[in-house]
Structures are given as C-alpha cells and as structure tokens.
C-alpha positions in Angstrom: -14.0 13.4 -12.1 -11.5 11.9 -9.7 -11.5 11.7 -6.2 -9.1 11.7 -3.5 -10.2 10.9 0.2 -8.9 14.0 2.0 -7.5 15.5 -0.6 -10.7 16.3 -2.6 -12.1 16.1 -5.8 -10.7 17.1 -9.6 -13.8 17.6 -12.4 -12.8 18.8 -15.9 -15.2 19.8 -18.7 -12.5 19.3 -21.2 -12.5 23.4 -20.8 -11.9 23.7 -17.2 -11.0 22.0 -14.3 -12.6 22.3 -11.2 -10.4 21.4 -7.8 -11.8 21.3 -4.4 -11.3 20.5 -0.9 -13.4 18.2 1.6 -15.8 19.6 4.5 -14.8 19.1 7.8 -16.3 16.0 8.8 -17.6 15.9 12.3 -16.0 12.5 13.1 -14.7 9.8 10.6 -16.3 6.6 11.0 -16.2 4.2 8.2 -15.2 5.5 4.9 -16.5 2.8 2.6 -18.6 4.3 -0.1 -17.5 7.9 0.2 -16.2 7.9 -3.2 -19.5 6.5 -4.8 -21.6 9.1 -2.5 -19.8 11.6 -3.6 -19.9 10.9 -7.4 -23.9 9.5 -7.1 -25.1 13.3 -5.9 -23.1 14.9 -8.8 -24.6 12.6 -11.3 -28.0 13.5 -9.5 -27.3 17.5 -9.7 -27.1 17.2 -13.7 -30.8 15.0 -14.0 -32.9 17.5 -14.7 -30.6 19.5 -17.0 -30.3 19.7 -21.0 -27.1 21.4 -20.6 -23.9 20.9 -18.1 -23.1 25.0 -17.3 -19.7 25.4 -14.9 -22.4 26.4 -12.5 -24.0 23.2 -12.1 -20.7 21.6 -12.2 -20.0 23.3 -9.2 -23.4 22.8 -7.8 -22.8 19.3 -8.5 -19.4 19.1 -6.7 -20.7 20.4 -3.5 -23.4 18.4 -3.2 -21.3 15.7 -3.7 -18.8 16.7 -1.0 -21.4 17.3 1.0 -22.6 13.5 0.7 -19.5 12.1 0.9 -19.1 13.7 4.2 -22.4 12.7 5.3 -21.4 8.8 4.6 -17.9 9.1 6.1 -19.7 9.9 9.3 -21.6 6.6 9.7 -20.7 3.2 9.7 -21.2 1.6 6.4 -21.9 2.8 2.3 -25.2 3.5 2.9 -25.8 5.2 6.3 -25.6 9.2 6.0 -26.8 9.3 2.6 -28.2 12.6 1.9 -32.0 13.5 0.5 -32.5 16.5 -0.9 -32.9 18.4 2.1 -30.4 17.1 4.2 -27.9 18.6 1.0 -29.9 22.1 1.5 -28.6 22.4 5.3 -26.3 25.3 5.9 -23.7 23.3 7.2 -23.4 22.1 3.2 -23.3 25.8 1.5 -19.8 26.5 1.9 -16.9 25.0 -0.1 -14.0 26.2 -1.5 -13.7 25.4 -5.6 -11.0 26.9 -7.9 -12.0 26.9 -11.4 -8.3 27.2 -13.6 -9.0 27.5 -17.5 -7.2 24.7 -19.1 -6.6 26.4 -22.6 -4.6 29.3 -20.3 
C-alpha cells in the first residue's frame, strides 16, 4: 500500500493492483495523520477475516479513503477519525478504484 496525498492510494496483492483516487474533502484543514488514517481503517477492514478476497481489499481502500478525508478536515491526527458508523454514511459509498491484473 502506498499513499499519495491528492493523488490517492496504490494496493497490490502481488496479483493485482488496486489504484484510486481521494473523496472530495469538504475543506482541508490540517493534514497530519491522513496517511496513518487512511492505512489504520484498511488494516481494520481485514480484522475479522481468515482470508484477504479483492473485495475486501477494496472495501478496505474506501474505508480508508474515507478516514483519511474525515482527518484532513479537522485540525490535528486524531480529530475526524471515523467509527464504524460514521464510515457507513452515504457520503463514503462512492469511490472510484481500477483493479489492472499485474500478470496481463
């Protein structure tokens, strides 16, 4: 996983690689800690799962845009982190992510 501020995230299983964007944020306040937001609710989306399917890799990226855009909204690392129904709004359920097979 790497990410890239405005540019987005990368994720690769090794067999794919997963690219997305950012959500809109309403306004940028602080940016500190949107990178650890963002890669704390991905870890969190794969908890309670034996097995990592490209479904909940993508389940795992949004929720982790969706807290990194939460953070980058408040002042500080900590403010705007999202529980787990703040990450179930609406406003979090759309997000453009391209899957490209890496072995062609």
């Amino acid at each position: 996983m790497v990410t890239d501020g405005r540019q987005g995230v990368k994720v690769s299983n090794g067999k794919y690689l997963w690219q997305a964007g950012i959500f809109k944020e309403k306004k940028v306040i602080d940016r500190t800690g949107a990178g650890d937001a963002f890669g704390s609710a991905l870890v969190a989306a794969f908890l309670k799962s034996k097995k990592i399917t490209p479904q909940l890799i993508e389940r795992g990226i949004r929720l982790g845009s969706a807290n990194a855009a939460s953070v980058v909204e408040q002042l500080g690392a900590k403010a705007g982190i999202l529980c787990k129904t703040g990450l179930n709004q609406n406003r979090w359920q759309r997000l453009m992510i391209k899957k490209s097979d890496l072995n062609g």
